[in-house]
Every structure is written in structure tokens, then in C-alpha cells.
C-alpha positions as CSV (number, residue, x, y, z in Angstrom):
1,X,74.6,77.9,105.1
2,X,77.7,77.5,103.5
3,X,81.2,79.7,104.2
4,X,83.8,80.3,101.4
5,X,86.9,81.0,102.1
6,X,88.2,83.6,99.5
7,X,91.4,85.9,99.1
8,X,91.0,89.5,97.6
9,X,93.9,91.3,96.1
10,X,94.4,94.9,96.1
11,X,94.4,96.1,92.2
12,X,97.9,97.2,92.7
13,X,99.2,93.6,93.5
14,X,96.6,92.1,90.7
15,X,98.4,94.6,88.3
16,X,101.6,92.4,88.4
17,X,99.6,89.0,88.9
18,X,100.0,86.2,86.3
19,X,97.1,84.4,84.7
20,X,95.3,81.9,87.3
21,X,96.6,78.4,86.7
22,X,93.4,76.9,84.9
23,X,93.9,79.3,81.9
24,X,97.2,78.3,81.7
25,X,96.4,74.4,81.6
26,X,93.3,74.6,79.4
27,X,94.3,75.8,76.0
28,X,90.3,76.7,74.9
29,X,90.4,79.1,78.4
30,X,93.5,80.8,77.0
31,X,92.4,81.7,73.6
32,X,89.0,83.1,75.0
33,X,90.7,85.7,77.4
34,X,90.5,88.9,75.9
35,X,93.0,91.5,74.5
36,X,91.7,93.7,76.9
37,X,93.3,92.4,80.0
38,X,97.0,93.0,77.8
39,X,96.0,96.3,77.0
40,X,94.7,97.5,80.1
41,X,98.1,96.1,81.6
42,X,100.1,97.9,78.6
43,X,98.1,101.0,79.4
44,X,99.2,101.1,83.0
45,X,102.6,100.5,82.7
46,X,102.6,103.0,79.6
47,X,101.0,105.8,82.3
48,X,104.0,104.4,84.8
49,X,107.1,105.1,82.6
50,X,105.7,107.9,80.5
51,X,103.9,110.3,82.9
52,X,100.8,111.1,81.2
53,X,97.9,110.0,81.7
54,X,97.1,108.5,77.3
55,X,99.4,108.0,74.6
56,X,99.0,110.6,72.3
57,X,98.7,109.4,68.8
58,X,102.7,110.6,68.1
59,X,104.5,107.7,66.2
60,X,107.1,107.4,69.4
61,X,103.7,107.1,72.2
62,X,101.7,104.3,69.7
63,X,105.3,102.4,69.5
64,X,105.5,102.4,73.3
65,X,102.5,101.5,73.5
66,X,102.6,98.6,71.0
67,X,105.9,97.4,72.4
68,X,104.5,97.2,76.2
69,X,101.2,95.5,74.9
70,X,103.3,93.1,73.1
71,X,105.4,92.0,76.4
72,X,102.1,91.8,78.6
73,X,100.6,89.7,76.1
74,X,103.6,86.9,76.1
75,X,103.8,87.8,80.0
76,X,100.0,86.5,80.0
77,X,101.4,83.3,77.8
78,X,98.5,84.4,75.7
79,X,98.5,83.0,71.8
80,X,100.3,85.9,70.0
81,X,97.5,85.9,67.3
82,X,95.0,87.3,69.4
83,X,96.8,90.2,69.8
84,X,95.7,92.0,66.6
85,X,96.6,95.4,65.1
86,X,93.4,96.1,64.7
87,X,92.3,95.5,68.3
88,X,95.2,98.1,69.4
89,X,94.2,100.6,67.2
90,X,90.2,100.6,68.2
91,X,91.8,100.5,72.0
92,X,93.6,103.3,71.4
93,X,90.6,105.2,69.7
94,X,88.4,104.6,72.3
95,X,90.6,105.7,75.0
96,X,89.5,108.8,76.9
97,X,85.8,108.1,75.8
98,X,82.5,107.5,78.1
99,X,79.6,105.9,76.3
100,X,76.2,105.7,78.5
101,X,75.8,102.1,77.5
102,X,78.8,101.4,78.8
103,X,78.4,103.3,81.8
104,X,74.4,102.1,82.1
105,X,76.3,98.2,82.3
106,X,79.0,98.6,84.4
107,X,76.6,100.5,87.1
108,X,74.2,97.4,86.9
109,X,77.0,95.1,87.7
110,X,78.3,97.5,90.6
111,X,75.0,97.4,92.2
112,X,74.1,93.7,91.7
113,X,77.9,92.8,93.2
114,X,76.6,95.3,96.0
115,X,73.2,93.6,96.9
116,X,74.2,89.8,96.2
117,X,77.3,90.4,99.0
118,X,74.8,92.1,101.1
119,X,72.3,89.6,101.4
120,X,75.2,87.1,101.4
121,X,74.0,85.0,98.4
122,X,77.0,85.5,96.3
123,X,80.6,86.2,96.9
124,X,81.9,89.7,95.1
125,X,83.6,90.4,91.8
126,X,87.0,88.5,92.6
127,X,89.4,91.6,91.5
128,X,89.3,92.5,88.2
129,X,86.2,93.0,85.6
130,X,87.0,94.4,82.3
131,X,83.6,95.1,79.9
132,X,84.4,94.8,76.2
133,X,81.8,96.9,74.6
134,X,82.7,95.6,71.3
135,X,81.6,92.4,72.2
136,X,79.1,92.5,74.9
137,X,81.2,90.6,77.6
138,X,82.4,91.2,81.1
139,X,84.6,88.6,81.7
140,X,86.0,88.6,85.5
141,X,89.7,87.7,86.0
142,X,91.0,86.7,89.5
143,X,94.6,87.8,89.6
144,X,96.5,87.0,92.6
145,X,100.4,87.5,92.8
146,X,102.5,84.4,93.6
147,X,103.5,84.0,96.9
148,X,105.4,81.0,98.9
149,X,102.6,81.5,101.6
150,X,99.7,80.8,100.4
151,X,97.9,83.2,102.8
152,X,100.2,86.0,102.8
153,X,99.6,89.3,104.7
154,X,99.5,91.7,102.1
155,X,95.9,89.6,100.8
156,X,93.0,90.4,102.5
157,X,90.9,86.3,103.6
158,X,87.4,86.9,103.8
159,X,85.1,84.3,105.3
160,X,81.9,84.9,103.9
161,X,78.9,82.6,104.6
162,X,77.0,82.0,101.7
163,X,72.9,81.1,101.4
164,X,73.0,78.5,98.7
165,X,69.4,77.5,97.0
């Protein structure tokens, strides 16, 4: 038996959360995180300042929207060419839609998170899973705001003991 010692972030506080310090430091790690995590950040903010809940596709909402996505992405420290026009404009498309596929996967995941913590072989998603169903991935990113404390009280600790074969 082995216990991890692991801090979960409540998706408000990942919202705000830079990039875990390994991306930053590995150049390879940096170019293979995806647009998504910008956009999804962009999108957010975008439904903050704006009110609704998409852009619309009115000239004034796609250059909001473009601006924000553009700040995330330096925010991230990501390389600005994989930020692509193209990428925005299929993000934007897609927006609003439910594929079954997409749905089918991201069910699969929930309930594999669900029985791996329950039988305490694995630890659970740490925060924030974004499926690209352009690609096929599920990349998981563990954002956790910066704090002098490294245990601060806002972040739930869980000590979980782990079965490891």
C-alpha cells in the first residue's frame, strides 16, 4: 500500500492557474499542449465580461473573442504559432454542439475515474480534462494557483492510499 499525497483545486481557482512548472521548463511539453486549454480559458472570460452564454458570430463577439484567446495563450507562455486561425474558427463552429462520440468518451472516462478511485487503484483526474475530438486526445492538465503556502486552505489535500501492482 502506498498513500499519495495530492491537492485538488476547485475549477474556479484552476481557471486563473498558470501552466504547471514542467511545461514551462520542457520546451517539447509546451508545444504539445493544446489550443484548447486557451480557448476554453478565452471562452470563460468571454461569458464573464459579455453576459451571454456564446459569441455570436457578429464581427464585434469573434474580435473579443480572438483578442481574449490571444492574451490566454501568451498568459499560458504557449508558442504563438500554435494558436492558429483556423483552430479558432472550428472552436467557434463547434460551440453549442453535442456529438454522441464525444459524449460516448467522455462518459467512459467519468466512470473509469469513478471505479479506479473507488477501488483505490488510481488517484482521480487531477482538475481539468479537455477532449479534442479533432484529434482523439484527452489530455489532463493539473492547474493549481500560486500560493506562498504551499498547502493553502482554499485546496482541498487528499491522502489517498493507493494499491500499486
Amino acid at each position: 500500500m502506498v498513500t499519495k499525497r495530492e491537492l485538488y483545486t476547485p475549477l474556479l481557482l484552476a481557471n486563473s492557474s498558470p501552466l504547471p512548472p514542467e511545461y514551462l521548463r520542457n520546451r517539447r511539453k509546451l508545444k504539445q499542449v493544446t489550443p484548447l486549454l486557451t480557448c476554453m480559458r478565452a471562452l470563460w472570460e468571454y461569458q464573464k465580461i459579455s453576459g451571454g452564454p456564446l459569441p455570436s458570430h457578429s464581427k464585434a463577439d469573434l474580435e473579443l473573442f480572438t483578442t481574449l484567446a490571444t492574451e490566454k495563450h501568451k498568459e499560458f507562455q504557449l508558442p504563438p504559432e500554435s494558436l492558429r486561425s483556423d483552430f479558432l474558427r472550428s472552436f467557434l463552429q463547434n460551440l453549442g454542439s453535442e456529438l454522441a462520440p464525444v459524449t460516448a468518451f467522455l462518459g467512459g472516462q467519468l466512470a473509469q475515474d469513478v471505479i479506479n478511485v473507488l477501488g483505490k487503484r488510481e488517484q482521480p483526474i487531477q482538475n481539468l480534462l479537455l477532449f479534442d475530438g479533432e484529434e482523439s486526445k484527452g489530455p489532463v492538465y493539473a492547474l493549481h494557483p500560486i500560493f506562498d503556502d504551499p498547502v493553502a486552505p482554499e485546496i482541498p489535500v487528499v491522502d489517498m492510499p493507493i494499491t500499486v501492482v
